[in-house]
N, C-alpha and C positions, 0 to 999 in steps of 0.2 A: 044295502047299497042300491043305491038309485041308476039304472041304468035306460039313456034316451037314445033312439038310434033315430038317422036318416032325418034331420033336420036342415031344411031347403034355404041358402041365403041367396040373395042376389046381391051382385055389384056392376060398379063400374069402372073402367079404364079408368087409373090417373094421371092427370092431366099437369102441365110443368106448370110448377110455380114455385119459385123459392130453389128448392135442390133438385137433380134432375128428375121430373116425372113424378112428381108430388103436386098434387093435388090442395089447394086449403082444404076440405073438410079433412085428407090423411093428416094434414098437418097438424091442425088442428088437435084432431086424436091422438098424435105423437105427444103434444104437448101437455095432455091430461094423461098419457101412459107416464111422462115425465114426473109428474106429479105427485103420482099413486106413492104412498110408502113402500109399496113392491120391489124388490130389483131382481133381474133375472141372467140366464146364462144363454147364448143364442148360438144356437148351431144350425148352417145351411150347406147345403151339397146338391150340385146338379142347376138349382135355379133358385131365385129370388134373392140375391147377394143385393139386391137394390134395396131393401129393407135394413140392413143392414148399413146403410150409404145415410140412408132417411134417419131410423134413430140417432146414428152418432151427427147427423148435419144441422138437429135440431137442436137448439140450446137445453141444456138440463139431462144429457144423457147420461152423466155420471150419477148421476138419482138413479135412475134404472138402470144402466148396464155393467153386472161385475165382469162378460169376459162374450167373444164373439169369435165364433172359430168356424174356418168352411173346410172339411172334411169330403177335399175331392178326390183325393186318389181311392183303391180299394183298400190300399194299406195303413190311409188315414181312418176311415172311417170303420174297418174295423178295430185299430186301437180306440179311439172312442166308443166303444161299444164292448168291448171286449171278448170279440169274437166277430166272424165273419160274416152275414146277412146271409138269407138265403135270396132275398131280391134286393137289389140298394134304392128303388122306388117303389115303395111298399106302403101302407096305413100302420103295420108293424115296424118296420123299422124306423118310422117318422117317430112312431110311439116309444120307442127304443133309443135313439136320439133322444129326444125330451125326458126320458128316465134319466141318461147318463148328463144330461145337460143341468140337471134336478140336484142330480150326487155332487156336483162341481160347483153350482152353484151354495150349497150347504158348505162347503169347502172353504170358499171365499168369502163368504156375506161376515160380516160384524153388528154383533148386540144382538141375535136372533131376529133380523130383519127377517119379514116374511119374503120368499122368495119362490121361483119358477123356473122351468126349463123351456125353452121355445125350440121348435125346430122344424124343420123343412127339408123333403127329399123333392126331389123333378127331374123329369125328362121334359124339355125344352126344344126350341129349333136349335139347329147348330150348324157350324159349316159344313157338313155333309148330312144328306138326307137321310132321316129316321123310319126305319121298319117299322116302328109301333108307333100306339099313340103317343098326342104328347099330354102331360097328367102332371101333378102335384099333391103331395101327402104331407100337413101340418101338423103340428100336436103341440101341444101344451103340458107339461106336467107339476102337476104344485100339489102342498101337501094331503089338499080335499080331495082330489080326483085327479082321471085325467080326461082330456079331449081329442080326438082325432077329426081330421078334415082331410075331404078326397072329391079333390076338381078335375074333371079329363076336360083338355084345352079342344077348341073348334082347330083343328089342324089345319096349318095354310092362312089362316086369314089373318095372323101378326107373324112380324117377324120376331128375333131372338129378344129383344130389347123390349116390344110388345108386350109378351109373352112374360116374360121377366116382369115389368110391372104389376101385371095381373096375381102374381104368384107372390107377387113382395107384398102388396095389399093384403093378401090372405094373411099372410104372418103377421104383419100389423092386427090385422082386425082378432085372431088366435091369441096374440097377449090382450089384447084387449080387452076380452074375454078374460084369462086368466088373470087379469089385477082388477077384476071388478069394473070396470071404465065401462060405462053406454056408450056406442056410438050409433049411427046414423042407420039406417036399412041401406044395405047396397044396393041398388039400379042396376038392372037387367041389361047389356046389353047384347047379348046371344041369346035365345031363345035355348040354346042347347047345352050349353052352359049351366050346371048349375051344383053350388058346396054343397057334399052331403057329411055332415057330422055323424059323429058317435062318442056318447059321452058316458065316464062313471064314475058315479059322484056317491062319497060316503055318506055315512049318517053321522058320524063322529071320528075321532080321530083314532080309536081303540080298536074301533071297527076294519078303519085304512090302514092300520098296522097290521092285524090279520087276514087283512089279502096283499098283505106283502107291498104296500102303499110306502108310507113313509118310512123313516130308521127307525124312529124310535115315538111314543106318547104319552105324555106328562097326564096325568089326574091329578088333581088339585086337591082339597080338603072338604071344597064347597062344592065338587063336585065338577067342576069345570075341565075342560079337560083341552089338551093342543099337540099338535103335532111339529116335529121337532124344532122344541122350543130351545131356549140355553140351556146347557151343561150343567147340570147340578156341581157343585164342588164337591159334595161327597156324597157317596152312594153304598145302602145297605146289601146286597143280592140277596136272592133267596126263592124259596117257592113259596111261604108263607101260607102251607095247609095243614095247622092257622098258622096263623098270628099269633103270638104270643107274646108276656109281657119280655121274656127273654130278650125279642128283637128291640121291643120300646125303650127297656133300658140302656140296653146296646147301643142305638142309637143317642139315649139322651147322653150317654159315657161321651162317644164319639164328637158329638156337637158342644160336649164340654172342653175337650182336648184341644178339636182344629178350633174353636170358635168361629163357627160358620155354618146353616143350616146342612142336614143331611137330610135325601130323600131318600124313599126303599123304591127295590128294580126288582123285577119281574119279568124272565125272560119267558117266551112262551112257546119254545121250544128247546129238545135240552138233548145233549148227544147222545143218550143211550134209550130215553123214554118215547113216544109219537109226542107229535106238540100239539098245547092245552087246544079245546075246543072255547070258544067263545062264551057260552055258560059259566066253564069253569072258569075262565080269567074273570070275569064280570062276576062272580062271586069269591072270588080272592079277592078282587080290587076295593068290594063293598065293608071290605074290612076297615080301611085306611078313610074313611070317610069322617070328617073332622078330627083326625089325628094328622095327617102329613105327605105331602106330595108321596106319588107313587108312580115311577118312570116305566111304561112296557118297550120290551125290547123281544128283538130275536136274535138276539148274543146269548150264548148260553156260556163260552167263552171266553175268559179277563183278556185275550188278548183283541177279541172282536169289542171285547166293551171299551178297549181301550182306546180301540176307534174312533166309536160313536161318540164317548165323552172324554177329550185330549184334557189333560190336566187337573181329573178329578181324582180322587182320593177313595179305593175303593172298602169298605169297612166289613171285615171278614172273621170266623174265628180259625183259632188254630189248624182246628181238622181242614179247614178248606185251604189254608195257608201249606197243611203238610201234602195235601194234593196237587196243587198249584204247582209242587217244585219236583214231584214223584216225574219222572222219567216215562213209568210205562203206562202214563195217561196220556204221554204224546205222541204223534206218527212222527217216528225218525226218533227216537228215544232221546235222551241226554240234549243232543245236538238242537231235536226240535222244542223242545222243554227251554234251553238255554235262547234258541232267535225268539220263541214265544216272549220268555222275560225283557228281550232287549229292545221289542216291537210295545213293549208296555212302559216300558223304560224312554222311548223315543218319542213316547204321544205325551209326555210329562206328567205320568200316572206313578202313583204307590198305592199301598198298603198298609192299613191301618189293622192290630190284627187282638183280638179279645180270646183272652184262655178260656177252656174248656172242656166239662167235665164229659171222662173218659173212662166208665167202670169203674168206676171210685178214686179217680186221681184225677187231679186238673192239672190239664197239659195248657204249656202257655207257648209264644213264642220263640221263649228259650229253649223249650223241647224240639224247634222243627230246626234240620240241618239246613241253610239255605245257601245254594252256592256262591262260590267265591265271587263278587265282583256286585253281587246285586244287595247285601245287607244292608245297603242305605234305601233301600225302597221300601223296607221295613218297618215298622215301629208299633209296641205293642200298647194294649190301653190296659195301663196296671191291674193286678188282681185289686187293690184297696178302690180302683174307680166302678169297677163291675167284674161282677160274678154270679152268674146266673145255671141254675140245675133243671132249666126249664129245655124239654125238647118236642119238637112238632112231633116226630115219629111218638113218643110216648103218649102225649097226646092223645096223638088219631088213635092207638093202639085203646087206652083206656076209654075211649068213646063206642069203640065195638066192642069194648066187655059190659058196658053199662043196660 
């Protein structure tokens, strides 16, 4: 992880042209943020609601913007965040805003458009005179990194409308940033004035999923690898130490059935074990290298995965299948077992499920009881398509007798 702090910009006041307090060169840059295949989710509170004004006044805003929300009460912006702030003009809670603004925007986008969180907290002038400074905190959050921006205003010398431009500019220039788009060096006009950023920026996407960055990270075959990219349709889980042909055939059963490829998931943390170190993922993952995409996650849960990928098809064997519906794997037993099933059931997910040998007996399907109401989320992949005696714990076992 690449991490740059305290980076100096200068700007300038914008000046009216076109929409209020727009500037050509902002325009300008709106209309290259327009542009970008980016689109992103914009949240503001306290100041710079002019930005806000700008992109949607500029032609092309539905290219970039899926959704724009100002989160001014305290009971607003803690449901967007999902919890209460310990400051509501903060560098962290800008940063925290553009998290939740990150989550929504994943939410709304189509075709895995690449997308961002923009957002904005400020203390401003207002109609009654302000005890503290007055400041502004930006962020940006997209699936590389993130950035934060922290301007304290020359207090007195604009009024609210002033002020307000200064701070809407900032957000403009923060996506700008974030969708890749050059623009211009801002112009100094306060000597005292001046953005300090802080930014942290991955090395990969594998990486930005283990400091809790993205949902989820696809690896590719060739090695490439993205951050949450589309939804695979059907998906192996597993910890896969190793690999074996077990799961390979598993999956080619699986992708013979749905007719549709499947990738394997990799969650890297799991409820009862610490979660994997970076090492170890990056040497599981090095398995799947010219064999077949390999999804990381931190779902260790069907119903958190059902989340992350709404309408995939998740490919399991039995024993995980008889888990899955056991009672006292859940908090709130039965009850919480049963909303788990119907919160997997509501993202348009099932289960594809392969027998499996159990002490000398192959349990299939038909051996797990599965409650009343969810058997059509079911479906097994025949003994005649696959049957495999291959097990990772035997494995590992017979590797430390050798």
């Amino acid at each position: 992880m690449l991490h740059d702090v305290s980076t100096t910009f200068i700007f300038s006041e914008p000046q009216p042209t076109g929409s209020p307090h727009l500037h050509s060169e902002l325009h300008d840059l709106i209309e290259r943020i327009h542009a970008s295949p980016r689109m992103a989710v914009v949240a503001i509170t306290g100041g710079g609601a002019g930005a806000l004004a700008w992109l949607l006044g500029v032609p092309g805003a539905s290219n970039t913007v899926l959704e724009a929300v100002a989160p001014y009460s305290t009971a607003s912006l803690a449901d967007l965040l999902g919890r209460h702030p310990d400051q509501s003009v903060s560098a962290d809670t800008a940063r925290s805003m553009a998290e939740a603004a990150y989550r929504r925007a994943l939410s709304l986008r189509k075709d895995a458009v690449p997308v961002a969180g923009i957002a904005c907290t400020a203390s401003i002038a207002t109609s009654r005179p302000r005890r503290g400074g007055h400041r502004c905190h930006a962020a940006s959050w997209s699936s590389g990194g993130v950035r934060t921006y922290s301007l304290r205003l020359s207090k007195g010398s604009r009024d609210r409308a002033g002020e307000d431009a200064v701070v809407s500019a900032l957000v403009i220039r923060a996506m700008a940033e974030a969708f890749l788009v050059d623009s211009a060096p801002w112009r100094d006009t306060d000597a005292a004035e001046h953005v300090e950023s802080d930014s942290e920026v991955y090395g990969d996407p594998v990486q930005a999923l283990l400091a809790g960055h993205p949902s989820y990270a696809t690896v590719h075959p060739d090695g490439a690898s993205e951050a949450d990219g589309a939804a695979p349709p059907a998906l192996l889980p597993g910890s896969f130490n190793p690999l074996h042909e077990g799961h390979v055939e598993m999956a080619r059963a699986a992708a013979h059935i749905l007719k549709s490829d499947v990738a394997y998931e990799l969650s890297v943390t799991n409820v009862d074990k610490p979660p994997l170190e970076e090492r170890e993922v990056r040497a599981r993952l090095s398995q799947f290298e010219n064999l077949a995409p390999i999804v990381v996650s931190r779902a260790p849960l069907f119903h958190e995965k059902a989340r992350l990928f709404p309408g995939s098809v998740f490919v399991i064997g039995a024993d995980t299948a008889e888990r899955l519906v056991q009672p006292r794997y859940y908090r709130g037993g039965t009850a919480g077992m049963l909303t788990a099933l119907e919160d997997i059931r509501r993202m348009g997910c099932r289960f594809l499920v392969s027998g499996r040998a159990d002490g000398g007996e192959f349990r299939t399907l038909g051996d797990v009881r599965l409650p009343e109401g969810f058997t059509d989320m079911f479906a097994p992949i025949p003994e005649s398509k696959f049957r495999s005696e291959a097990s990772s714990t035997e494995i590992r076992l017979a590797g430390r007798e050798l």
